[in-house]
N, C-alpha and C positions, 0 to 999 in steps of 0.2 A: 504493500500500500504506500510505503516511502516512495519508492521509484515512480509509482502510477502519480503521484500528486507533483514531484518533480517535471513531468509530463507535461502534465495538466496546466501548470505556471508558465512554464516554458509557451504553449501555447495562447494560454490567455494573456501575457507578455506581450508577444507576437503581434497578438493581434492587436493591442494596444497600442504598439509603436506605429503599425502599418496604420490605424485607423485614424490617430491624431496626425501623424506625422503628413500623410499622404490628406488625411480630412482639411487639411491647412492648406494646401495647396490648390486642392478641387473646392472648397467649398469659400472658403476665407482667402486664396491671395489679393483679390482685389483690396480686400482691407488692411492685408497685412504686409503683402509683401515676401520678398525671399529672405527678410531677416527675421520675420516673424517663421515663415517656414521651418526654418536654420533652428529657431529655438523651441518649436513645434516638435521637433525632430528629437534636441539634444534634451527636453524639458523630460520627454516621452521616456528616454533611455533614464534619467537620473531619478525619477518619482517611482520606476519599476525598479532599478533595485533595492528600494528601499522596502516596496511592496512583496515583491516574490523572493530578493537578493537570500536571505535566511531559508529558502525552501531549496531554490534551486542554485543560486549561482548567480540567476538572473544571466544566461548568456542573450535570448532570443535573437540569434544572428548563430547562423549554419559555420560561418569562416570563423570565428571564436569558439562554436564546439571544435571544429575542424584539427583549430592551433592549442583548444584545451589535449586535444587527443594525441595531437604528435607531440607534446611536450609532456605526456605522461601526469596529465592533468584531471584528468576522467576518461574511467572503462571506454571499451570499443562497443557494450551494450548500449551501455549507457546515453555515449554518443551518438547513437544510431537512433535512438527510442527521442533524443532532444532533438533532432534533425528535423524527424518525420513531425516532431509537435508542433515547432517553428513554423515547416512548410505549411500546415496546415492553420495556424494560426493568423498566418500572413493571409491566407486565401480565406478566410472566413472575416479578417479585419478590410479586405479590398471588400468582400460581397457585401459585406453590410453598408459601407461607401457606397458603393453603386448604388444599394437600394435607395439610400438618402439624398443622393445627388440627381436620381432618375426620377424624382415626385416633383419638379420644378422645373415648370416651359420652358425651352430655350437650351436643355442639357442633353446634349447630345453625346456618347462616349468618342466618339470616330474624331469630331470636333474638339471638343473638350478634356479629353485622357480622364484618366484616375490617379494622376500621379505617378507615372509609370516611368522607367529611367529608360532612355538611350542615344542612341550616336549619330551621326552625321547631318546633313541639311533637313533632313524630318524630324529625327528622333532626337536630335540634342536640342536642348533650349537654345545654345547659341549659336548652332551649328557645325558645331565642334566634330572634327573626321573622328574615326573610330581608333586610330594612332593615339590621340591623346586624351580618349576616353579611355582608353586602355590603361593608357600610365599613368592617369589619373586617380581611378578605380585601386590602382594597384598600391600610390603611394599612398592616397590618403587610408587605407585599410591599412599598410604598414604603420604607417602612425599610429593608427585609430587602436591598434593591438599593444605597440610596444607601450600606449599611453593606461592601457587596459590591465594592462604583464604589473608595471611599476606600481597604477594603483593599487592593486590585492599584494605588493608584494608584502610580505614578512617586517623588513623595517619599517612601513610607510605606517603614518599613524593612520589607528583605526577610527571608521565611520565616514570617513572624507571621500569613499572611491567615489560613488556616484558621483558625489559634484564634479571631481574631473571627471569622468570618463562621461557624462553628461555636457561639460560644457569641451567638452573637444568634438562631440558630434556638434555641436554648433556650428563651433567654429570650420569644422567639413565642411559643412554646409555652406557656408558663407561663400567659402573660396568656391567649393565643386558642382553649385547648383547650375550654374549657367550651362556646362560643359556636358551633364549627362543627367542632372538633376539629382545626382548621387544617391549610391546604391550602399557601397561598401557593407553588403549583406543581401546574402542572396535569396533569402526568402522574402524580404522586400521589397525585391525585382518581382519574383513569384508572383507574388500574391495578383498585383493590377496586371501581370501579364497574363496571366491566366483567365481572370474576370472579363479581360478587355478580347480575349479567345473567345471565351462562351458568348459574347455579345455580339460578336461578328467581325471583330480589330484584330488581325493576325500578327499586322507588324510589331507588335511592341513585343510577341514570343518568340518571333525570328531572334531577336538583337537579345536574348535572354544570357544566351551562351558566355557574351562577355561578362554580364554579371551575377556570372556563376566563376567562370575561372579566373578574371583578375582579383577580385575580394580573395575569392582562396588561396590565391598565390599570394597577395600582399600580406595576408594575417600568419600565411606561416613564416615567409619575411620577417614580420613584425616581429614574431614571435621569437626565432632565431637571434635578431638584433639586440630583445634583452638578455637573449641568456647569454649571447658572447658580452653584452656588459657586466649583467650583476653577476657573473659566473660563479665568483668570489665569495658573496654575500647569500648565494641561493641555497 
């Protein structure tokens, strides 16, 4: 019943971030803006772990079980059971969006997204080629991990992670919204690319690929780059 409620957080997490983070964007940018977005985002990530952090971890992002997993951080079960919660999380945090976003003239998915990330003259906000959605994707999840690694480490004082690992998604944000609308978790991606599939939008599941394997590769980056620092101290 541990593991199953681990799950359980893990998803409902998920779907929290996906539904504020992306409900900011489809519902509120005209009010708010991509800095309001930005904090939409990092707000979503620092108030859940506070909320789930004690149950599960609070990872709700696939590329952080991923680098929990190669760095001997949590079981290959374990892993696998928090994956599949996130994925599903994300995709029941996008379905509920659409439903709230589709009771309101004028909203169209194909027109309007659901907050969905991707690359080049369609898919990026700024038009941004797939080159530097790519290395974008990949640094700012490097960051995004080794900033992740350092706040749970062992010396850092305790109760403070969220707030950083909260306000460095922000700050993501700030910088990577224009470029792909930033992902740096791939159930994220998932979630509105999938929604935006069932509704009849196929593009935004083509361009998923990227934001499945540049977050993965940057968080085990990430992850890699604190252990060659705190090697010492771990």
């Amino acid at each position: 019943m541990s593991d199953i409620r681990k799950y359980i957080a893990e998803c409902v997490g998920t779907m929290f971030l996906v539904f504020m983070g992306c409900g900011s964007a489809v519902l509120a940018a005209n009010h708010v803006g991509n800095l309001g977005i930005s904090f939409a985002f990092g707000l979503s990530v620092l108030v859940m772990v506070y909320a789930i952090g004690p149950v599960s971890g609070c990872h709700i992002n696939p590329a952080i079980t991923l680098a929990m997993l190669v760095f001997k951080r949590i079981k290959t079960k374990e892993a696998v059971w928090y994956m599949v919660a996130q994925f599903i999380g994300a995709a029941v945090g996008a379905a509920v969006l659409y439903g709230i976003a589709n009771g309101t003239v004028g909203y169209n998915i194909l027109i309007n997204g659901l907050g969905q990330n991707g690359y080049g003259a369609v898919g990026s906000p700024g038009g941004y080629c797939v080159l530097s959605g790519a290395l974008i994707e990949f640094v700012l999840t490097a960051l995004f991990l080794f900033v992740i690694f350092g706040a749970i480490h062992k010396n850092t004082p305790a109760g403070f992670a969220g707030i950083a690992i909260g306000f460095a998604l922000v700050l993501i944000h700030i910088v990577g919204i224009p470029v792909t609308g930033v992902s740096v978790n791939p159930a994220r991606s998932f979630g509105p690319a999938l929604i935006n599939l069932i509704a009849g939008n196929s593009f935004p599941m083509s361009q998923l690929w990227l934001f499945i394997l540049m977050p993965s590769l940057g968080a085990l980056f990430g992850g890699w780059m604190h252990h060659v620092i705190y090697k010492e101290s771990n």
